[in-house]
N, C-alpha and C positions, 0 to 999 in steps of 0.2 A: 099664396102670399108668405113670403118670408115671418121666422118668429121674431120677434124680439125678445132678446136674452139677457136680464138683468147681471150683472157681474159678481154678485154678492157671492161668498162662498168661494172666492179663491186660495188653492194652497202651496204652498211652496215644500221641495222636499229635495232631500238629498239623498242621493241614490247609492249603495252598493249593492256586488253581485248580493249580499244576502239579505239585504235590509235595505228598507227608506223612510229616513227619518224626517218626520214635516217636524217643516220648523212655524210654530206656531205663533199665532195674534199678527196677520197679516193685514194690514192697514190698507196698502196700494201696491200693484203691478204697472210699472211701465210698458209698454207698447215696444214693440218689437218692430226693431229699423234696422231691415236689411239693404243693405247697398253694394254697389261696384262702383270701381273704381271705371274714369275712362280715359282713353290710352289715345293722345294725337299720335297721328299713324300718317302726317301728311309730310309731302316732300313739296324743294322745288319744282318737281315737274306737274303737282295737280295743280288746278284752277280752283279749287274748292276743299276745304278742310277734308282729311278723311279721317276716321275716326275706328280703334277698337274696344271691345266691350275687355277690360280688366277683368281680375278672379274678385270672389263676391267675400262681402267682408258684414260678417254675423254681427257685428257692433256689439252694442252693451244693452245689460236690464238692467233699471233700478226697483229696487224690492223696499218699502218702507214696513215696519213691523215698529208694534208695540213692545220695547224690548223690558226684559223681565233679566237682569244679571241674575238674580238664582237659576236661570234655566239653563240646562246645559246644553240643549240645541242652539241657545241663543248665543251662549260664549264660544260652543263650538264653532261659532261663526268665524270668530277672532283667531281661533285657533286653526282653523282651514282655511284664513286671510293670509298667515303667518309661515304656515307650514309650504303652502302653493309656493312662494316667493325662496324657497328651497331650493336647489336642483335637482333634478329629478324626481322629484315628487310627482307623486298621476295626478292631473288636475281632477277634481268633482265631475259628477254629473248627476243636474238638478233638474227637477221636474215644477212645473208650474202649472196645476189644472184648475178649467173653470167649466161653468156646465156650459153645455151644449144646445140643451133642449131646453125651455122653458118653464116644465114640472120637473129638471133637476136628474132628470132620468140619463142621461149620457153627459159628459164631462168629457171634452177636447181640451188636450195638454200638446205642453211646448216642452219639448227633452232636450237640452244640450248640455254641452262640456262648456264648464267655465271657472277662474277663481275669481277672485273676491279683490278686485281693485283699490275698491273705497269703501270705509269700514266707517261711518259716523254717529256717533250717539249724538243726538242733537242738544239742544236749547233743555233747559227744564224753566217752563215757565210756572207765574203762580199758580193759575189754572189750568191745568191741562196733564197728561200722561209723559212718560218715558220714552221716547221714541225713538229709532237708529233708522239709518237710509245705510242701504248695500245697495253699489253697484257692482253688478258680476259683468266679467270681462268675456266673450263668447270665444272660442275657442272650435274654429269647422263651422257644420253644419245644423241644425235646426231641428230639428224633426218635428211634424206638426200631425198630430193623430186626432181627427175629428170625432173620435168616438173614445170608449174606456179603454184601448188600449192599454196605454200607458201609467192607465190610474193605479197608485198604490192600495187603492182604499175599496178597488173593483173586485 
């Protein structure tokens, strides 16, 4: 029987060759929607639609964190929103790990190339914390490693 794998404990991180910086006080991970495109392929001469499968399109994450402006992973955010929209800039590549296993013992991560589309500090209400939403724009492919691969922290 399958585990069930509570979510708690996810991180976000930002990857180069030498380092990977998490960016810390992760609130929420969106859910990953990958999709294609699909391609009418019909002429007058069929009697019924015909249809081709399009190239696939890695969509968006949205990332919500409790944001802390003293932190410099967290401005850095701003600052590799900013810089992306640059030419030629190398876009990022971010890592997103949650456990795997249910005693927390293996962590399956999501690896892709993305920048930083949507940068929002939200609301400050009376009650409640600081909070930002980042949506990261996907860039390729996915990569999805079921085990510690990918984990910085492995």
């Amino acid at each position: 029987m399958p585990e069930k794998i509570a979510t708690f404990g996810a991180k976000l991180y930002k990857t180069t060759i030498a380092a990977a910086n998490e960016i810390g006080s992760v609130i929420s991970v969106g859910g990953i929607d990958i999709s294609r495109a699909v391609i009418d392929s019909s002429t007058h001469d069929d009697t019924v639609k015909t249809k081709l499968a399009g190239i696939w399109d890695s969509g968006d994450l949205t990332v919500r964190i409790a944001f802390d402006p003293q932190d410099t992973n967290h401005i850095m955010l701003y600052v590799t929103d900013t810089a992306a929209s640059t030419p030629n800039t190398a876009i990022p590549t971010w890592i997103v790990t949650v456990k795997s296993k249910a005693d927390g013992t293996k962590k399956m991560s999501f690896m892709f190339t993305a920048f930083i589309k949507n940068f929002k500090i939200d609301e400050f209400p009376t009650e409640g914390m600081m909070t930002a939403e980042l949506v990261f724009e996907i860039s390729g492919v996915i990569t999805i490693a079921p085990d510690n691969t990918n984990d910085p922290d492995a």
